[in-house]
N, C-alpha and C positions, 0 to 999 in steps of 0.2 A: 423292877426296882434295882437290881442289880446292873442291869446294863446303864441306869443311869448314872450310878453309880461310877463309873468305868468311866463314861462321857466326862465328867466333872473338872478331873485333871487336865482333860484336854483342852477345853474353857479355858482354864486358868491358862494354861502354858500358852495359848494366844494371848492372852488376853496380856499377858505379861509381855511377849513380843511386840504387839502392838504399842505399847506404851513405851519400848525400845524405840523405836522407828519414829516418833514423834519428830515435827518437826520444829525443832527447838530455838529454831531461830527467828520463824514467822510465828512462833507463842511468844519471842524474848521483842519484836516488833509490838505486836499487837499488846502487850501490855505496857508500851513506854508510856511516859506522861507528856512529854515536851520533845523538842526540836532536837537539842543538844545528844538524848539518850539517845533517837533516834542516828543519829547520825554519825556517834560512838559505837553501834552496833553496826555500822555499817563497817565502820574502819576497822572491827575485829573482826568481821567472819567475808573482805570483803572476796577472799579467793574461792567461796562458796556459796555467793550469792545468785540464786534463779533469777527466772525473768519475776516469778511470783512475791521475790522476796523484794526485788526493786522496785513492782510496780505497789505494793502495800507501803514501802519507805517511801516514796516520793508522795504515795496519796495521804499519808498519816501528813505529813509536813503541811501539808496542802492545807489538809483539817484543820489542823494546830492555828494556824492563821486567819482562814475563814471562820474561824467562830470568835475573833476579836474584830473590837472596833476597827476603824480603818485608821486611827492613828496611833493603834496599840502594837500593828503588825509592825513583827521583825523581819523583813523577807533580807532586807538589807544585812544582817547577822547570817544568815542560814548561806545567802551565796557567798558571803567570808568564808566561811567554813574551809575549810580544807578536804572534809569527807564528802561534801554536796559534789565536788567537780568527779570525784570518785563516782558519786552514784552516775552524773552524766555519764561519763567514760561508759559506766558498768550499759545503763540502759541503750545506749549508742551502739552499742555491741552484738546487744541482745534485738534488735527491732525486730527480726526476719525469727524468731521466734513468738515475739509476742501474738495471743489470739485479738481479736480487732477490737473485739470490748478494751482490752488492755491498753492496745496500740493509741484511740483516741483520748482513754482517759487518761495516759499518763503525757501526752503531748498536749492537753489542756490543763494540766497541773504545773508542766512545767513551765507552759506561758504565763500562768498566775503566780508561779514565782520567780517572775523576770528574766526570764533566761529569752537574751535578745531573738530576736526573731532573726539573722543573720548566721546564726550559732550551727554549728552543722547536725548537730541534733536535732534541731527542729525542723531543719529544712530537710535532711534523711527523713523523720517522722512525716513530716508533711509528705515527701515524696511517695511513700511507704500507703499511707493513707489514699491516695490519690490511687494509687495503682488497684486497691481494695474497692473501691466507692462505690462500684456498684454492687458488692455485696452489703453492706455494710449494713446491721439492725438502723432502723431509722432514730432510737437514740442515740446509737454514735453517728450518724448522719447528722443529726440535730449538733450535737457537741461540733465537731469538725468544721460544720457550718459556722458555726458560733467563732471556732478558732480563724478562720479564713478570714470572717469582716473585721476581728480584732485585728488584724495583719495589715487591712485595707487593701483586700483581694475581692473586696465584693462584686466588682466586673470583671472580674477574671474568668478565663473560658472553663476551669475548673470548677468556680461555682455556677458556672452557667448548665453544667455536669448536672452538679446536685441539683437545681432549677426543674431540669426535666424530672432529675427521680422524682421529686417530690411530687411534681406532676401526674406522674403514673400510677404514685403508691398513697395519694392526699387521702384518698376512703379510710387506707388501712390503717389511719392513724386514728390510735384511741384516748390519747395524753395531751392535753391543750396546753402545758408547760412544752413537751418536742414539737408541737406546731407550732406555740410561738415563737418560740427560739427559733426555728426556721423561716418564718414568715419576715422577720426584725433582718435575716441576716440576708434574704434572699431578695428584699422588698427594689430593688435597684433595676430586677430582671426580669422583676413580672408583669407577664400581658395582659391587656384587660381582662381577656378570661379565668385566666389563672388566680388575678386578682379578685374577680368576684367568685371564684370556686372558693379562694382562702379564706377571704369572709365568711363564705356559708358555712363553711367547716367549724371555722371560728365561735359562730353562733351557737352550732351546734352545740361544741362540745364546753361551751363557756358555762350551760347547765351541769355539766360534772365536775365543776371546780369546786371547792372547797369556800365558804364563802370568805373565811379569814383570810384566803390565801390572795392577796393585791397583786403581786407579782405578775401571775400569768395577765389578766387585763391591762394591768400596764403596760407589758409590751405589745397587744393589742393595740391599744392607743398611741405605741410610740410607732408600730407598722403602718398605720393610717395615718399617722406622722411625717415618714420616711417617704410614701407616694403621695403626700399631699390629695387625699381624697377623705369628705367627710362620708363619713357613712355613718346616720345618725342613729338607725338601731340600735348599733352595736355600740354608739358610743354611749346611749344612755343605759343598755344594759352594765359598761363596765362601770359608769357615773355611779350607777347602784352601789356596787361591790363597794367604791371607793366611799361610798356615803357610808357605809355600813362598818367600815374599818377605820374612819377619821377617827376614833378615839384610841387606836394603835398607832398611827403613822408618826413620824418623825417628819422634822420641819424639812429634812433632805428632798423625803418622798412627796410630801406634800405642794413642794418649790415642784420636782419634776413634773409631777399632774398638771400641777398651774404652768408650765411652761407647754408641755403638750398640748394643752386646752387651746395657751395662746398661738402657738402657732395652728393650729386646724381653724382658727376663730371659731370656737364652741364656748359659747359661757352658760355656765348653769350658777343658776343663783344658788341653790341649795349646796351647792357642794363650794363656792365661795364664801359663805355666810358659816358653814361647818368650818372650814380653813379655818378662816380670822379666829374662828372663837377657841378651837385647837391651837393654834400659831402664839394667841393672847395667852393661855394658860401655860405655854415651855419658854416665856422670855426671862422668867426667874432661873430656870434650871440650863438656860445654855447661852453663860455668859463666856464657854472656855474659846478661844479662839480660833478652835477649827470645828465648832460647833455651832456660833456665832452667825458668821456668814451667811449660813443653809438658813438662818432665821430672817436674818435683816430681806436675804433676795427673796423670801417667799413673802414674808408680813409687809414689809416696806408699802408695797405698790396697792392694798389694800385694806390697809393701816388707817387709821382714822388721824387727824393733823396729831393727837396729843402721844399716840403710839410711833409716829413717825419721829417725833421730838424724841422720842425717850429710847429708840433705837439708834438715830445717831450719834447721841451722847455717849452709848452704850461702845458704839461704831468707832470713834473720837480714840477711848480707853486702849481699843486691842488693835486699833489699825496696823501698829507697825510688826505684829507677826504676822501678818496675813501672807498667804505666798501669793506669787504671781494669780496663779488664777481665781483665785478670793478678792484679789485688786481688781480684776477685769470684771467678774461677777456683782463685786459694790460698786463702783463708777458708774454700771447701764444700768443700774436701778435708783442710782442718784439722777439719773440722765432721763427716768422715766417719772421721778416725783418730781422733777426738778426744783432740785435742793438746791438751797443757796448758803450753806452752810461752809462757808470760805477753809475753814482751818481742817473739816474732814477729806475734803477736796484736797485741800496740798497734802494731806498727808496720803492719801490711797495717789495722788499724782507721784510723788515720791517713792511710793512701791512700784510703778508701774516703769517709772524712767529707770531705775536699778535694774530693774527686770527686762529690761525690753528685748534683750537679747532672745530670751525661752521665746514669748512667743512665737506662734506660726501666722501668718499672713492674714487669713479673715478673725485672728484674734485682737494684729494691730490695726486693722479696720474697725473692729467695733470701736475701740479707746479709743481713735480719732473722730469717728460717729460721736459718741460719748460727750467727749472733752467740747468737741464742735458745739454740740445742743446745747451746751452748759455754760457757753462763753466765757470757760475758761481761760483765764488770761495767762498765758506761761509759753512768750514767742522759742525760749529756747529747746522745751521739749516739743514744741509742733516741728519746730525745726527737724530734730533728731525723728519724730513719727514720718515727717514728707520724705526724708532720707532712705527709711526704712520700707515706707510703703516705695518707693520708685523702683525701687531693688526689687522686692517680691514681683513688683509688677514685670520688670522687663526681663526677670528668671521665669515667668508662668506661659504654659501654653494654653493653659486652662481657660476656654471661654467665661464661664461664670466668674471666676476667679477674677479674669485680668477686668470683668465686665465691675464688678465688686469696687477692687482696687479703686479702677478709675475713676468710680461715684465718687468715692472716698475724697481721693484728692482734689476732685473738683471743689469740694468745700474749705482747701485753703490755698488761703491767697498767694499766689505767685504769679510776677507779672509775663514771666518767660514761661514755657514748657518743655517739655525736654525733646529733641526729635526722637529719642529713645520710645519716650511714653507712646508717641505719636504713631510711631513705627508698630509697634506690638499690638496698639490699637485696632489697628488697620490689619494685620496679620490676622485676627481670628473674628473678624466682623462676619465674613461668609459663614463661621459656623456658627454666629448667636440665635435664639431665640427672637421673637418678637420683642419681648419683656426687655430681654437686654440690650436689642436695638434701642429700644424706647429710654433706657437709662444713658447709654451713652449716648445719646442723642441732647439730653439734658446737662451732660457731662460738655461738651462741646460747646452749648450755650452757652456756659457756666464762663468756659476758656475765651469763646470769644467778647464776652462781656469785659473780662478782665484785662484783655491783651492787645493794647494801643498802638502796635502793630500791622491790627485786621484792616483798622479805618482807611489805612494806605495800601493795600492790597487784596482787593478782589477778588483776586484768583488763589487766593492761600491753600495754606494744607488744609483748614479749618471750612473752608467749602470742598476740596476734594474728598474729605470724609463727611461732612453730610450726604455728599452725592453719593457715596458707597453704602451708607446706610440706606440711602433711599433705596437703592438699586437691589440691596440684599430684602429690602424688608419686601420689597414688590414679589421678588423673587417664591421669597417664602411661602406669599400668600399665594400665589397662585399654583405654586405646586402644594401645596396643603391640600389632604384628601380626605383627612378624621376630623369632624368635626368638635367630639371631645378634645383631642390633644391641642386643637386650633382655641376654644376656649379658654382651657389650661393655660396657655401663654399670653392671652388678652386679658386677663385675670385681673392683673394690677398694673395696665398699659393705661395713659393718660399724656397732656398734654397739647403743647401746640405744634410740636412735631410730628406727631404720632396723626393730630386731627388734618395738617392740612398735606401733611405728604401719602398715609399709607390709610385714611376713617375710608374714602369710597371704595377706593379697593378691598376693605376688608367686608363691607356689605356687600358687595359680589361675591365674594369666597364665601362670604355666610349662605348669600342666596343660591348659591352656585349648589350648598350640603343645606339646603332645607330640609330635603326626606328625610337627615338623618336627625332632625330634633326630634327624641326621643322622651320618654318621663323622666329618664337619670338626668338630662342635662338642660331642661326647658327652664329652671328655675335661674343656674348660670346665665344661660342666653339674654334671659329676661333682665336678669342683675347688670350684663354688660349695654344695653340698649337703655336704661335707664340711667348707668354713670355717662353714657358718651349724651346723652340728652338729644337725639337723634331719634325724628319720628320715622321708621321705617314699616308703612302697613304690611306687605307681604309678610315679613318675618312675624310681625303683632299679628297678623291674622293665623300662619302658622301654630304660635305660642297658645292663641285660645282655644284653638283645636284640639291640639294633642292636649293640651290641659282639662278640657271637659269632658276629652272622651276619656282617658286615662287617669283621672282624676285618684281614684283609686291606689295608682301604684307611688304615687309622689308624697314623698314626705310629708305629712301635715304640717311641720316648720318650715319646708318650701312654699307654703303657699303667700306665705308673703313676696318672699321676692318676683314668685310667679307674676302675682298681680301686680305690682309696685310699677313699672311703666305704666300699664294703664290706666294709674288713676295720676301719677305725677305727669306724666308728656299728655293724660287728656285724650284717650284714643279707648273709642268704643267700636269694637268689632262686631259683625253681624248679630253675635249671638250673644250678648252681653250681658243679657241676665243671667243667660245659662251659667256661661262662665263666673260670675260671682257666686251664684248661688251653689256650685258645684265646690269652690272653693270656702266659701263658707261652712256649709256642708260636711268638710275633710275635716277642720280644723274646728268645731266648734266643739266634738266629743273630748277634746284632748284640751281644752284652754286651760286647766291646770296643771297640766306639765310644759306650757312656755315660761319661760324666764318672765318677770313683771312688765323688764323694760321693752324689751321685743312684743310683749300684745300691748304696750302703747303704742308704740311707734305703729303696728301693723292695726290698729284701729283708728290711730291717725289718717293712717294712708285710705282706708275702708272709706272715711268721713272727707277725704278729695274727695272722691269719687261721689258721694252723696248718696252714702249707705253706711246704714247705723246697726245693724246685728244685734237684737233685743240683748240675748244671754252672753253677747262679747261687753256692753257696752255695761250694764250690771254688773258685771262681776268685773270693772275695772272702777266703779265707782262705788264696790262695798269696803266697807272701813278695813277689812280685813286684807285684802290686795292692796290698801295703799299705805298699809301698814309693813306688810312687806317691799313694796317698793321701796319704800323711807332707807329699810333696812340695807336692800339692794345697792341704792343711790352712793351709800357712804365705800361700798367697797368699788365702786366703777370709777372710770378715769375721769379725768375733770371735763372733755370734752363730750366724751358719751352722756355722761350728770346733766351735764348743761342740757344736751338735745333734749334728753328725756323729758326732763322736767319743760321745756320750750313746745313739746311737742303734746305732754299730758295738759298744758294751759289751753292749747288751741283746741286739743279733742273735748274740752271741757265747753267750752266758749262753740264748738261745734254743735255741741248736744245741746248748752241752753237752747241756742237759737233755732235749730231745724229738727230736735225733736223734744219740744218738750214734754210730752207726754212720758217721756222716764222720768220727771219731775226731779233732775240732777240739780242740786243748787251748785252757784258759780261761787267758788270757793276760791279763785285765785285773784282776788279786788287787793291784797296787801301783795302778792308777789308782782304784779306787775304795776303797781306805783315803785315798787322798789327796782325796777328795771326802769326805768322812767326816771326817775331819779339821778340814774348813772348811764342812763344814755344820752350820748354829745349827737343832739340833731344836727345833721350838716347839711344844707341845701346845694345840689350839684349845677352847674352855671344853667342847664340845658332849664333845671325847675327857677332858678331865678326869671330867667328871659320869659317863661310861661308866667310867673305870677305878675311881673311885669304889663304885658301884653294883658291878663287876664283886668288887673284894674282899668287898664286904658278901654276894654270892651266894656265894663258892667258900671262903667260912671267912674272911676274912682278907687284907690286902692283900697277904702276903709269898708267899700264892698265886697272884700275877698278878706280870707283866713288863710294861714298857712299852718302847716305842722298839726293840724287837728287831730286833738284824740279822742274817738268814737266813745260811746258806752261798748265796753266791753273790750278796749282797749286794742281796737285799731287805729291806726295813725294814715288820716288824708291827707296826701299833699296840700289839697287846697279844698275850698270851700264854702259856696255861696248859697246866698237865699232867695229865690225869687217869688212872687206875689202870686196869685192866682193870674193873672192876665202876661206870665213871663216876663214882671219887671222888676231888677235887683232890690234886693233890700237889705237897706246899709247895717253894720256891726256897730256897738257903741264903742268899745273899744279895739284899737288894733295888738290883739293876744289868740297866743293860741289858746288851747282847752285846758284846765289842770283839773286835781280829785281836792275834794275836801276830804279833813277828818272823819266824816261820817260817810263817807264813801261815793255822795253824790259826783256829778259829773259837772263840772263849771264850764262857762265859758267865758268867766270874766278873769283876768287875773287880779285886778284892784279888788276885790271880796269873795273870800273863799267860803260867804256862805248864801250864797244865789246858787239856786240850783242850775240843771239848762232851759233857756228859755222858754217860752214856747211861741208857735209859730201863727203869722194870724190865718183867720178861715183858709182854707184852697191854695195854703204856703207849699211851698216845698224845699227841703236841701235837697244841696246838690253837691257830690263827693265829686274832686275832679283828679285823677290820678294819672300819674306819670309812667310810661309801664318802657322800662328799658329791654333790655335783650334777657335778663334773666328769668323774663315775667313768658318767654317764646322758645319754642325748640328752633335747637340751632341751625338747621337747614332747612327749616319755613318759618311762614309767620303764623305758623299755627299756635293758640295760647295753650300755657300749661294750667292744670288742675287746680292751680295753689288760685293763682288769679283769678279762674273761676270761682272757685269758694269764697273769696273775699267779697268779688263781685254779688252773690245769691245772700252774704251774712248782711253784707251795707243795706243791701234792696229789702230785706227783713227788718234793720234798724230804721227804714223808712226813707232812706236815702234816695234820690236819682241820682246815679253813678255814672258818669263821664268818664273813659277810658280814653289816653291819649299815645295808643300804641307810638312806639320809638322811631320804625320805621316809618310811619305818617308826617310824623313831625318833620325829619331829617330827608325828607323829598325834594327830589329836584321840583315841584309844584309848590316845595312850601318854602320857595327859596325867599322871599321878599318881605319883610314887616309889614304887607298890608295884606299878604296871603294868609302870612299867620294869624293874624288876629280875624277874617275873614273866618277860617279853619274853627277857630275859639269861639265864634258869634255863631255857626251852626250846630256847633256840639252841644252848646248852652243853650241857646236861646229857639233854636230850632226854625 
């Protein structure tokens, strides 16, 4: 007891010491409130300031501002200051002391509060850093990272540094907030492998998130953003996250998803249909005008017409503080509803022309895009946009850039071009892309359409740069050795450049890397072979191969475009059942996580081919899916709408006829009188001269029909009747078909209430159809699927169907009026 005694005093006497020694400037720090106190302590004690004491004052500042709005921060105050250049100085000083933790986090604070990137502060710290980097914990790795792509260093051989670490050390990450932050910054320089190891990790570790926490998936989504690769796993994992926090998000975060989405082309209806009804509920609460914006670009393009009205009115009120990039953000979403709303239009045009100076280059390409779609009329600021875009153009060395530009200006009129444009053109064609040959290829057209000029000169610059494109795009393909990356830039290639100078070359280069169609990219392959409309069987027989054997590894929302040639270009491979039914198969477990519109259109496509999937074909025709569809419908763009619905009438009108046995009734009798209605029949000279010809064969013209519309609302060029013994039989009236009120089918037009005739014993119609080049893949005269199907729906409606393919017609054999009709009296009459 005593000897504790004795200890007691000594306790104290430190302990009293200790509370000496405190350090009273990092306690007079850490309890400031605001910027000001902070920064008043610096300019009192600043001849005593540590590295610890600067790197806590610059992180406090930091704080103070990220936790307000983004138009509440004062960063603009704090570098006024007089004590802030102090704290630079002091930390500038101090670098070669700081530990790395320090080093990265006070070099990412200070870029957050605008301290330029030129500043020698930062370029020391950077430098400083750089020299570290391979030591560096992978969350300052992660930050550093983050600080470089803000710089726009992301190809820089320094983050190509970090690229590798990551590489080496991807296992030992356990934080999917430092992977993504890395993945977002590094996404420029990674290898396919590297890429699919990042995903995996991704995947991984996307189960230890937090479910509130949107942030990390987002930049998930915005990395598969950055490489342009869907990887739909992951995307509908993060789709979750996002679905489950829609009643947190703000209209900012919400616009970015929906922009993400749009760029990867990923639509999920569920998480569309979540937006609007989120986006509808904050149009009261964010009328301030830099809250505004973040609303109108997210709700606008998914808005139903009466939300659209009441957003731009709203638009109209706060236009004129909008800053430059608020202007640029409204305009391409007026350019995507296309509004015609005159007075919001000049007034976001009147932002845009004050301002034009700020933007950067692909920002006055969009507004010229924009203003272009919207045929706005305003010659003096196109003017000033054509000025400004030639400039950027003939300052860039930038392939995609100058490839950009030149789109751009191709869309306004000018009768001269600049040899400038010309020259710079020509300058980076050897490095473009396919894609970008294929744009400025179109760009050229464009010029020489316009430039009265070319007609008197043959030999122009305007054919020496087609020649150069040819010559690069040959180039290309044939030293092309990845069959992915090769796809990647045929992606969004079309045209009649593209088809008649580089389409057979690029099926060689294709057949050239058959082994390597793989399960990741068979679905692409398939997608591009059905827009070029090009029947190629080796590659189609390739596709159904690896499809059936692999079935397995391929996306179940891939199986659509898998299959999509084969039932549109009409091509059955050896093993064709297999392949459908292996496909079927993949995607039949999962039909309630497609979008509505995609399993129409992909049961559409099923019903070419003349295959109906019990459990596909039921559960698009239960009241409950087309309920949601309805829903669907209202937030899609007007052209997608259209197809859809065009596309669920036919799958309807498919299943009456070839399966009835699901007992679907045909519920589209009022939508397509209402397309009938507003459709202007036009007869093409090639169907006159037939219908012509056709009366002079069958007796008479009052023996043929024209414009006939079927039950079930097909429309026959033409259409006669012959007896049991093949002899015409006359119409009483010359009319095509119409609908009555009660829905029957006329053939009279003088009384709309005859129903259709009927025919005498041993009668027959006979549907006589025109089939131009649309109805055939384009380098044979092989028929496509669509033509078939109509062909097997007529022959079910009781028809004999007379096909009078284009290139028959247009023969040198059927050169003569009496060949033709010849031609016409064996089709018919036999």
């Amino acid at each position: 007891m005593f000897r504790l005694q004795c200890v007691r005093p000594c306790l104290r006497r430190l302990l009293h010491q200790g509370v000496g020694i405190r350090d009273q400037v990092l306690e007079g720090l850490q309890v400031c409130s605001a910027e000001d106190q902070v920064l008043d302590l610096v300019g009192k004690n600043k001849a005593k300031l540590t590295v610890e004491h600067v790197s806590c004052a610059v992180r406090m500042l930091w704080e103070f501002q990220k936790e307000r709005p983004e138009l509440l921060r004062t960063v603009h105050l704090i570098k006024s200051h007089p004590q802030f250049l102090t704290l630079r100085v002091l930390a500038e000083n101090k670098i070669a002391l700081m530990d790395d933790f320090t080093l990265v986090d006070m070099l990412y604070a200070f870029l957050r509060l605008n301290v330029e990137q030129h500043d020698s502060l930062v370029q020391q710290m950077v430098s400083e850093a750089w020299v570290r980097v391979d030591r560096l914990p992978m969350s300052s790795l992660s930050k550093f990272a983050v600080v470089l792509h803000d710089q726009h260093l992301q190809s820089s051989p320094l983050m190509g540094h970090i690229t590798s670490i990551l590489d080496q050390r991807l296992l030992s990450i356990d934080d999917a907030r430092i992977l993504t932050a890395l993945m977002v910054s590094v996404a420029s320089l990674v290898s396919t492998r590297l890429r699919d190891a990042l995903i995996s990790r991704a995947e991984y570790l996307l189960h230890t998130v937090d479910p509130l926490n949107y942030n990390t998936p987002r930049r998930m989504v915005q990395f598969l953003r950055n490489i342009k690769y869907i990887h739909r796993p992951l995307l509908e994992k993060c789709n979750e996250i996002f679905l489950h926090n829609i009643p947190r998000l703000d209209a900012e975060n919400i616009s970015i998803i929906l922009g993400l989405y749009q760029s990867l082309q990923f639509n999920n209806c569920d998480f569309r249909l979540a937006a609007k009804e989120r986006l509808t509920e904050l149009i009261d609460t964010s009328t301030d005008p830099f809250f505004f914006p973040k609303l109108f670009v997210a709700l606008a393009p998914i808005g139903s017409p009466d939300i659209r009205e009441r957003l731009e009115n709203t638009t109209l009120l706060v236009a004129d503080e909008f800053n430059p990039q608020q202007a640029l953000a409204v305009i391409e979403v007026l350019e995507e509803i296309q509004s015609r709303n005159l007075s919001l239009l000049n007034k976001i045009a009147s932002v845009i022309q004050k301002n034009l100076h700020v933007y950067k280059s692909v920002e006055v390409a969009r507004i010229t895009q924009a203003l272009f779609l919207l045929h706005y009329q305003n010659p003096e600021l196109f003017i000033n946009l054509r000025k400004v875009l030639v400039g950027f153009l003939q300052r860039s060395f930038y392939p995609y850039e100058v490839t950009m530009l030149t789109r751009v200006l191709s869309m306004l009129p000018s009768r001269r071009l600049d040899e400038g444009v010309v020259s710079r053109v020509d300058d980076v064609i050897a490095q473009c892309s396919l894609s970008e040959l294929n744009t400025i290829s179109f760009a050229v057209a464009k010029w020489i359409r316009n430039d009265p000029s070319y007609r008197h000169n043959t030999h122009s610059r305007y054919v020496r740069l087609l020649q150069r494109l040819s010559h690069c795009g040959h180039e290309r393909l044939q030293t092309a050795d990845r069959l992915d990356l090769l796809l990647e830039e045929l992606k969004y290639v079309s045209g009649e450049w593209f088809e008649e100078m580089l389409l057979d070359e690029t099926f060689v280069t294709l057949k050239r890397m058959i082994n390597q169609i793989n399960p990741s990219n068979v679905s692409d392959l398939a997608f591009f072979l059905t827009r070029t409309n090009h029947l190629y069987p080796p590659l189609m027989d390739r596709i159904a191969s690896v499809a059936t054997e692999h079935i397995d590894e391929i996306h179940f929302s891939a199986t659509y475009a898998t299959l999509l040639p084969f039932s549109v270009l009409n091509y059955e491979p050896v093993h064709a059942d297999e392949l459908y039914d292996a496909c079927i198969k993949r995607f039949t477990p999962h039909i309630s996580s497609f979008d509505p519109h995609l399993l129409v259109l992909m049961a559409y496509s099923l019903a070419v081919a003349d295959r109906f999937p019990e459990e596909l074909i039921r559960e698009i025709f239960s009241i409950d899916f087309l309920g949601k569809l309805d829903c669907q419908l209202e937030s899609l763009p007007e052209t997608l709408n259209m197809r859809t619905r065009q596309r669920l009438m036919d799958l309807n009108r498919a299943v009456c006829l070839e399966s009835p046995e699901f007992q679907v009734p045909w519920f589209h009798e009022r939508y397509c009188q209402q397309l009938q209605k507003k459709r202007n029949v036009s007869v093409s000279p090639v169907q006159q001269q037939i219908h012509k010809m056709l009366g002079e064969v069958l007796g008479g013209i009052n023996f043929v029909q024209a414009a006939v519309i079927t039950p079930y609302f097909y429309t026959v060029d033409f259409e006669c009747k012959l007896d049991k013994h093949l002899q015409p039989l006359p119409y009483s009236e010359l009319s095509t078909m119409q609908i009555s009120d009660r829905g029957k089918v006329l053939w009279d037009s003088s009384s709309l209430e005859n129903a259709r005739d009927e025919l005498p014993a041993g009668a027959q119609r006979v549907a006589i159809d025109f089939l131009d080049s649309k109805f055939f893949c384009k380098n044979s005269h092989h028929m496509k699927g669509e033509a078939l199907m109509r062909r097997r729906h007529l022959e079910i409606l009781g028809y004999r169907v007379v096909q009078i393919p284009h290139f028959e017609w247009n023969s040198m054999e059927l050169s003569t009026h009496h060949s033709w009709k010849e031609y016409l009296r064996k089709k018919i009459l036999g």
